[in-house]
C-alpha positions in Angstrom: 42.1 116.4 33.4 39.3 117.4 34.9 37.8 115.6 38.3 33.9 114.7 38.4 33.9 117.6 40.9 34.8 119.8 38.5 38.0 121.0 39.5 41.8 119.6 38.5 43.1 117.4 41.3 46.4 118.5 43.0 47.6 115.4 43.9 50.1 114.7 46.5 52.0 111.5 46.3 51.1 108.6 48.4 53.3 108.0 51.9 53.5 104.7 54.2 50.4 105.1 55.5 47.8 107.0 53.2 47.2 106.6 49.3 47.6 109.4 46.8 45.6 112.4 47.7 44.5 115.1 46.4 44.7 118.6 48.7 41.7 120.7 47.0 39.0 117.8 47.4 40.4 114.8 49.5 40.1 112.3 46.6 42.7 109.5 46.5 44.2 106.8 44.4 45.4 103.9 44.6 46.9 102.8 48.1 49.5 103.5 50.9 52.9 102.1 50.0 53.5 100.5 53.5 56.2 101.0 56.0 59.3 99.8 54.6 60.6 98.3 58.2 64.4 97.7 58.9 64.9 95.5 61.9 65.8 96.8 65.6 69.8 97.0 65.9 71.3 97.0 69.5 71.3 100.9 69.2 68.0 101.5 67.4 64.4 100.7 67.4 62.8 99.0 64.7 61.9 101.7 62.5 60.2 102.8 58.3 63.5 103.8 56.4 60.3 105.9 54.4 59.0 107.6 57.1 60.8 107.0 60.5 58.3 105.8 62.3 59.1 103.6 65.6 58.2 100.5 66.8 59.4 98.8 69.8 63.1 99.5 71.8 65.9 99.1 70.6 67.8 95.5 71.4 70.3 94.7 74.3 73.6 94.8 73.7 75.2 91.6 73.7 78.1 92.1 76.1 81.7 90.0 75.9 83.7 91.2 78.6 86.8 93.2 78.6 90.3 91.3 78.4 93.7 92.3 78.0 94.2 93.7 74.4 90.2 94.3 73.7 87.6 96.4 75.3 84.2 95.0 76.7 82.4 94.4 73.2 78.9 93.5 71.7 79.0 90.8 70.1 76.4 91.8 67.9 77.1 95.4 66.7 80.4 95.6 67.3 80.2 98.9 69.9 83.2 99.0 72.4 82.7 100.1 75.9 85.9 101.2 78.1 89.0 100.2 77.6 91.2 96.8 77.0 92.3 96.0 80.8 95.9 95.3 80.0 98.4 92.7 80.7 99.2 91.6 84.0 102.7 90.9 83.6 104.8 88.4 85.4 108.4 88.9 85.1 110.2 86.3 83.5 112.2 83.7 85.6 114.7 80.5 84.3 111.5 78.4 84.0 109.1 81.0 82.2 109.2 84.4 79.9 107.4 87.4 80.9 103.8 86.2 81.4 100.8 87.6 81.5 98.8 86.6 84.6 95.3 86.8 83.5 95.5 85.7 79.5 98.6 83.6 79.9 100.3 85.8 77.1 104.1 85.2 77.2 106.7 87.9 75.9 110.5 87.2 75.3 112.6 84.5 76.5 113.0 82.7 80.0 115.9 84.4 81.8 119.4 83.0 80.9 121.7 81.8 83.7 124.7 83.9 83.9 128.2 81.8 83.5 129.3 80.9 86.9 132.4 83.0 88.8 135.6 81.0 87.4 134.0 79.0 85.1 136.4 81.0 82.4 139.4 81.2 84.4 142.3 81.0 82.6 141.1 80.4 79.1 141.5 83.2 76.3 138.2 84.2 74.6 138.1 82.7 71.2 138.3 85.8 69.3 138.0 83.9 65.4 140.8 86.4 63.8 143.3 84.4 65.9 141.9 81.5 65.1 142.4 80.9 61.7 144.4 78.9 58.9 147.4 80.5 60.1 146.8 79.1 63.4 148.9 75.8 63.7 152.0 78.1 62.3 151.3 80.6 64.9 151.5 77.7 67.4 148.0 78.3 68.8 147.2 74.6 68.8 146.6 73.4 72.3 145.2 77.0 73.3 142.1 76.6 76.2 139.4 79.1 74.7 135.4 79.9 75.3 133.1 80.3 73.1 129.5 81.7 73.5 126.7 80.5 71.1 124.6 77.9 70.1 124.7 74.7 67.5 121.6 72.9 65.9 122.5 69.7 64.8 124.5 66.8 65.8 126.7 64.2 63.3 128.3 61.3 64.4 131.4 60.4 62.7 132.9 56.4 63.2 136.6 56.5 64.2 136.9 53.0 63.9 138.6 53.3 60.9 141.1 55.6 62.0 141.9 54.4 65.3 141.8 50.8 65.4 138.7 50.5 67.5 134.6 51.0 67.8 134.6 54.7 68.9 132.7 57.6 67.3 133.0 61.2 67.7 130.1 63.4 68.1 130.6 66.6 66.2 128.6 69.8 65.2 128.7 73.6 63.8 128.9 76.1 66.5 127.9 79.2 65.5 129.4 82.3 68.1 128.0 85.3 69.1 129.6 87.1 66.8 127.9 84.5 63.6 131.6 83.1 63.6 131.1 79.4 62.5 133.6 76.4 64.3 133.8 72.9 63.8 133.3 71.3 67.5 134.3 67.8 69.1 131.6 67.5 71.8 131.6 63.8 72.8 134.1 61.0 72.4 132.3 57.8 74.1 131.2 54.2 74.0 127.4 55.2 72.4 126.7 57.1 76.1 125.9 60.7 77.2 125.3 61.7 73.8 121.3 62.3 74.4 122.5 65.0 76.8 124.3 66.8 74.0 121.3 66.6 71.8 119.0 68.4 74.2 121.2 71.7 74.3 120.5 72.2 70.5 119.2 75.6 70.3 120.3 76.8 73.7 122.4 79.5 74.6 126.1 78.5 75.8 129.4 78.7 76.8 131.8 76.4 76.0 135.1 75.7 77.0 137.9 74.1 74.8 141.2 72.7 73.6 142.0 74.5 70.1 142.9 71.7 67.7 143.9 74.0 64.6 142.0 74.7 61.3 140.2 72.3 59.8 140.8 72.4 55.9 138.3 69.9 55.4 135.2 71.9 56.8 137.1 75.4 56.5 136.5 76.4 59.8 138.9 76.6 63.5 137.9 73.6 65.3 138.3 72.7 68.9 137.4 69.9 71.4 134.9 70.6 74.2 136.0 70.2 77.5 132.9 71.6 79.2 129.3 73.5 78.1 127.6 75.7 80.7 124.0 75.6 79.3 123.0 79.4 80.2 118.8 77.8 79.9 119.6 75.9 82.7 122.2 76.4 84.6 123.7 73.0 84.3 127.5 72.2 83.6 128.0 69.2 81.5 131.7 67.8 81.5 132.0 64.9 78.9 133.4 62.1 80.4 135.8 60.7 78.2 137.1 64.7 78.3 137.5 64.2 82.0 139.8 61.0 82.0 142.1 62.3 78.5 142.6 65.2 80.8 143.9 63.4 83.8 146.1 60.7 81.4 147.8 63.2 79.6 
């Protein structure tokens, strides 16, 4: 088509800022698109996704600080800075696992007592392939052992019945360290001590006994405690009905 100047316009499309043009004569149509803006980022200006063209700085960065596991950090964008600081470790102690000092970040266990010099003194270690339903035969009935482990739960089974008066025996599952299950006597009393027994469930511990032979009824080698070193705490607990069968027999 020709133009009323008498020539065929070579247009050139329209851009943000001027309309369509044409390059032989300067006519134009219609009108500029217009920037197309996207907003100012931490990193980047405002800026025309058409053209490019700026406006203003880019933003701030919004800064979190550094910590233990994470780099200093805008909160906005994202964009690390550095590096994560790192723990400050405290070595663990009886009272507290590893710790860190600055996040409060624990790792591990609190530090276990060791048993005390003696405390296993002439008492065979409770290996279970010796201490099974052949046991009463082989005349290990009576034999002092340790064990080391831990048990979770407490039962309380009424003796009444069987011996003629209002006694109960506290009993449990002990489980070794080598997942070796035994059934456990730990408190023979007049309703007393037995809240002191109920806080070492879940605790690491050695405990000494009198073998009592295998119990067919709960199919495992049972045994009567006559003391529990609690490795969490140090503490030796010595039942005190244990205490006075031992000195009357």
């Amino acid at each position: 088509m020709l133009a009323g100047c008498g020539h065929e316009h070579q247009w050139t499309e329209a851009t943000c800022t001027e309309p369509k043009t044409c390059t032989e004569c300067g006519a134009t149509e219609g009108e500029p698109y217009g920037h197309k803006w996207i907003e100012a980022t931490c990193s980047e200006a405002k800026h025309c996704s058409e053209c490019g063209q700026k406006e203003g700085e880019p933003l701030a960065h919004t800064w979190e600080e550094a910590t233990c596991t994470k780099a200093k950090t805008c909160s906005v964008c994202g964009y690390a800075d550095g590096e994560a600081l790192g723990h400050d470790w405290m070595e663990a102690t009886h009272q507290a696992p590893k710790t860190c000092k600055r996040c409060g970040e624990t790792e591990g266990d609190v530090l276990l007592y060791e048993v005390p010099a003696g405390f296993t003194t002439d008492y065979e270690f409770g290996e279970f392939s010796r201490f099974n339903s052949f046991a009463s035969e082989n005349g290990l009935g009576g034999t002092m052992i340790w064990v080391d482990g831990s048990y979770d739960a407490i039962s309380k089974l009424d003796l009444s019945s069987d011996m003629g008066q209002s006694m109960n025996a506290y009993v449990c599952t002990f489980v070794d360290q080598d997942n070796h299950k035994w059934f456990i006597q730990i408190d023979l009393d007049y309703y007393t001590e037995i809240d002191k027994y109920e806080e070492l469930c879940g605790h690491s511990l050695c405990v000494t006994g009198e073998y009592t032979g295998y119990s067919q009824l709960y199919e495992m080698p049972a045994f009567v405690v006559e003391k529990i070193f609690d490795k969490n705490t140090g503490n030796i607990i010595i039942p005190t009905w244990y205490s006075e069968y031992a000195s009357g027999r």
